[in-house]
Legacy VTK file of the C-alpha trace (Angstrom):
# vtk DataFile Version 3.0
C-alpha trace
ASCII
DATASET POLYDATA
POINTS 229 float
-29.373 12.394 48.260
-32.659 14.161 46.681
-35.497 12.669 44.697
-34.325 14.579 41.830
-30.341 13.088 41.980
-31.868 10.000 42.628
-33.919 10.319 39.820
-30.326 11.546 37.768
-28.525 8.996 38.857
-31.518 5.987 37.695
-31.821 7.594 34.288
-27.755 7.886 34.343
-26.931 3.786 35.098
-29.895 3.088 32.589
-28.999 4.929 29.924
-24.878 4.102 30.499
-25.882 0.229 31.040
-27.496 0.758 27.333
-24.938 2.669 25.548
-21.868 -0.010 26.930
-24.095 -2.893 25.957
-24.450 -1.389 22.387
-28.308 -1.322 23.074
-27.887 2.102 20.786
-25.982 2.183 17.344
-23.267 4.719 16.966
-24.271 8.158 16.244
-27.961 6.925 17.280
-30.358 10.625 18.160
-31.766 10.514 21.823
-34.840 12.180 21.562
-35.577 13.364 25.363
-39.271 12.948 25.202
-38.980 9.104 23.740
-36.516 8.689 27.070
-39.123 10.178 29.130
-41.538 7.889 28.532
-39.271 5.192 28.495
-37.342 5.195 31.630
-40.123 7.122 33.540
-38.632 9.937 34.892
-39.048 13.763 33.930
-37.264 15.481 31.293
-34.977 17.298 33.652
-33.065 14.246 34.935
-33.162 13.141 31.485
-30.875 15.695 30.479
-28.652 15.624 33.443
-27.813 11.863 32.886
-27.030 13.059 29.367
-24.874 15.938 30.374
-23.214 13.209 32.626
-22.751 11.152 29.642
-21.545 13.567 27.526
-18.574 14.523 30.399
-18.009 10.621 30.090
-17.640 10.849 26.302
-20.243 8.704 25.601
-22.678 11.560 24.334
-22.361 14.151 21.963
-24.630 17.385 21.551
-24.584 18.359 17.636
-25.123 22.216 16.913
-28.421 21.463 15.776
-29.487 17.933 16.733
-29.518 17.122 20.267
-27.887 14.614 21.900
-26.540 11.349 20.077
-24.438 8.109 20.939
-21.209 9.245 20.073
-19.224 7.744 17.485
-16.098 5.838 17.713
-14.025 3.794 15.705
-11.269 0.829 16.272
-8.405 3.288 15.917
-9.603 5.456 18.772
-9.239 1.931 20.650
-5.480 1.307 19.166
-4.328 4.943 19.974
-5.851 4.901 23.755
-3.679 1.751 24.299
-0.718 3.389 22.781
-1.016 6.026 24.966
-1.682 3.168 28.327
0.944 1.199 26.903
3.260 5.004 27.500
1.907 5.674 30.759
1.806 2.064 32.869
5.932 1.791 31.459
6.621 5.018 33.413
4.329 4.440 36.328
6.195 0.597 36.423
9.644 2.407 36.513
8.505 4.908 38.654
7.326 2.350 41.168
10.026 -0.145 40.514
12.641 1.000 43.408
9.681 1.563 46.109
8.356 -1.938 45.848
9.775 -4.252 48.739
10.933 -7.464 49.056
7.495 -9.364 49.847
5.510 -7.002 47.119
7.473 -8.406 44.718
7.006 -11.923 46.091
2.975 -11.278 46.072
3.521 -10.027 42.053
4.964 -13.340 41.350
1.725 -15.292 43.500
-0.395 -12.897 41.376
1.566 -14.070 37.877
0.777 -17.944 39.199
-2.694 -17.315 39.589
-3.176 -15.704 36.347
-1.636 -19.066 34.891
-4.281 -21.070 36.773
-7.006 -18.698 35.563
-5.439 -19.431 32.426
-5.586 -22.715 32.382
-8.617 -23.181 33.235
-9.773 -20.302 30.979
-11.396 -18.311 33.310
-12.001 -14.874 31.791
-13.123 -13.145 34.202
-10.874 -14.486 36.959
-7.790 -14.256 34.653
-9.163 -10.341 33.599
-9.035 -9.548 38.193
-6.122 -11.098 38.493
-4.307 -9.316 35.933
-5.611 -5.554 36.951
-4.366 -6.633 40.477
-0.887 -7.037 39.283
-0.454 -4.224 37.724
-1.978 -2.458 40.591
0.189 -3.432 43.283
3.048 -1.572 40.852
1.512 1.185 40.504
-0.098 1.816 43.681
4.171 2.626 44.355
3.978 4.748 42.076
5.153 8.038 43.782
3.406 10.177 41.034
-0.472 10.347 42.304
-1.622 12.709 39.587
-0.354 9.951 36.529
-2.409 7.516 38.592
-5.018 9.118 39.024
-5.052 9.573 34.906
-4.036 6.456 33.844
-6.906 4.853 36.249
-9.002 6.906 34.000
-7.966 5.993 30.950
-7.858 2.422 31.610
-11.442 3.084 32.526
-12.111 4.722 29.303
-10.136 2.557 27.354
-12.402 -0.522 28.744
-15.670 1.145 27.823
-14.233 2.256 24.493
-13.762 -1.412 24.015
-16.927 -2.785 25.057
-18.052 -0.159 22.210
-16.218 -0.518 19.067
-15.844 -4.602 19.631
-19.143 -4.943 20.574
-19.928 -7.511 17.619
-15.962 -8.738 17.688
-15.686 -9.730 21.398
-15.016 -13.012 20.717
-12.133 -11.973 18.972
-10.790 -9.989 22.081
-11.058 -13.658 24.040
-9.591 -14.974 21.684
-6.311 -12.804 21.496
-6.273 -13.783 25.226
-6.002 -17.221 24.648
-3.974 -19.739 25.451
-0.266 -18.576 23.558
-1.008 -14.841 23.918
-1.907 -15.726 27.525
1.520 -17.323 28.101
3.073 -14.345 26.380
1.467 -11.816 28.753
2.866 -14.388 31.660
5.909 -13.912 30.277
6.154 -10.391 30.323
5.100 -10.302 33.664
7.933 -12.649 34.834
10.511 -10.277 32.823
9.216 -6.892 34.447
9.212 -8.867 38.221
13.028 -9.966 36.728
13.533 -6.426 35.562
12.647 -4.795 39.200
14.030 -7.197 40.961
17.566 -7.266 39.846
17.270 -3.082 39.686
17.831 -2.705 36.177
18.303 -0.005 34.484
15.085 2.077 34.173
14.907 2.361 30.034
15.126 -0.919 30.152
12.020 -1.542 32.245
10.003 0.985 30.737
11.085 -0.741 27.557
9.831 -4.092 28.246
6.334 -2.853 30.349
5.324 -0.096 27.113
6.031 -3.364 25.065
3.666 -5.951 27.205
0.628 -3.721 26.258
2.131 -3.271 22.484
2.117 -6.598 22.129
-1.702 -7.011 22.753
-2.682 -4.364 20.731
-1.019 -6.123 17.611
-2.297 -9.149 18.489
-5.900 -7.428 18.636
-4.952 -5.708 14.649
-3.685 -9.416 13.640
-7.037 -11.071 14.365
-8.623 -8.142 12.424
-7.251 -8.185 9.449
-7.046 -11.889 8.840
-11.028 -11.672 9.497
-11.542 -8.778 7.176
-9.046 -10.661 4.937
-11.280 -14.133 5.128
LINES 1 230
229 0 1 2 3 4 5 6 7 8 9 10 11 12 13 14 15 16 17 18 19 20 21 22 23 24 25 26 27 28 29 30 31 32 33 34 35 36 37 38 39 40 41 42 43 44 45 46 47 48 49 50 51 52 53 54 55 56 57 58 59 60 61 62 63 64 65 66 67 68 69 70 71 72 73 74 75 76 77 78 79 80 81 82 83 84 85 86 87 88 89 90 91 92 93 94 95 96 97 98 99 100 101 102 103 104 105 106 107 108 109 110 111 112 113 114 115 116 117 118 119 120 121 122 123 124 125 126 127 128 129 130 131 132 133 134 135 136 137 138 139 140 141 142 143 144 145 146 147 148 149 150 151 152 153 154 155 156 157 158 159 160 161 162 163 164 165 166 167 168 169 170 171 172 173 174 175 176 177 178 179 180 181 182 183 184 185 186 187 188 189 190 191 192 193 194 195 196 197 198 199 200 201 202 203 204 205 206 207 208 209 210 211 212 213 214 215 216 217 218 219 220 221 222 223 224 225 226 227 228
């Protein structure tokens, strides 16, 4: 690695540290010179960590203005997990006949762990365990190329939600909580029922693109009875 991508990459985990921890507002001008002095690099780094940024769509460059924290609202959060919700249900019943005996017996282990985690409301623990289990699906998934997206949306989808909730994340731990918890238990033991007992593949798809659904309306619920309050 050079001094100068070295330099690139610094200015690029500063700056995208900032941005996800809502250190900017929305919209917010970067003016390169202020950065300069700031993070204490050179202006050409600068504006390759932006140009990185802006590929991650987390910067915009206006026709006239520079570079800005780009701007995103709640529904750009709702219609990414529409669209996950779409993609994991095929990537489950893609998977679904390729997954052997003893993976399914470590997705069940997984679903008891995440009831520990639970439990014991362990955020962080119960947030691991529940990526794992739907990675061990989808890691059967024979379709590489829809992994390879949806492990970029999910990606996305996480940062756009570290964004637009960055003043409501209580209300995100709280959808997780204990009932909505069970819930998501619940529709993990159906689609380890549903793969298990081969059946049919709507069916499947059906109850995985619901599991994420089911979030996302919990997520709207808590909304509006706060903007409602």
């Amino acid at each position: 690695m050079t001094a100068v991508q070295s330099k690139v990459d610094f200015a690029h985990e500063i700056l995208r540290t900032r941005i996800v921890g809502s250190q900017y507002a929305a919209g917010q001008r970067l003016i390169i010179d202020n950065l300069v002095k700031d993070i204490g690099v050179s202006q050409a780094p600068i504006r390759e960590a932006l140009r990185r940024l802006e590929a991650e769509g987390l910067v915009e460059y206006g026709t006239n203005s520079g570079p800005s924290i780009v701007q995103l609202d709640k529904t750009h959060w709702f219609n990414l997990m529409e669209m996950k919700a779409v993609m994991e249900a095929y990537a489950t019943r893609a998977a679904a006949p390729l997954l052997s005996g003893e993976e399914i017996s470590a997705l069940r282990e997984t679903n008891g762990k995440l009831m520990g985690a639970l439990e014991e409301f362990d955020f962080e623990a119960w947030t691991t365990l529940n990526r794992q289990f739907h990675e061990m699906i989808h890691n059967r998934c024979p379709n590489v190329l829809l992994i390879q997206e949806l492990q970029r949306l999910s990606q996305w989808t996480d940062t756009v939600s570290s964004l637009v909730f960055a003043r409501e994340r209580g209300i995100i731990i709280q959808t997780l909580g204990l009932s909505a918890g069970k819930e998501t238990i619940g529709f993990h033991i159906r689609i380890i029922d549903a793969i298990e007992n081969g059946e049919a593949d709507a069916n499947l798809e059906e109850i995985s693109r619901e599991h994420t659904l089911v979030l996302v309306r919990r997520v709207q619920e808590k909304l509006s009875t706060r903007s409602a309050a």
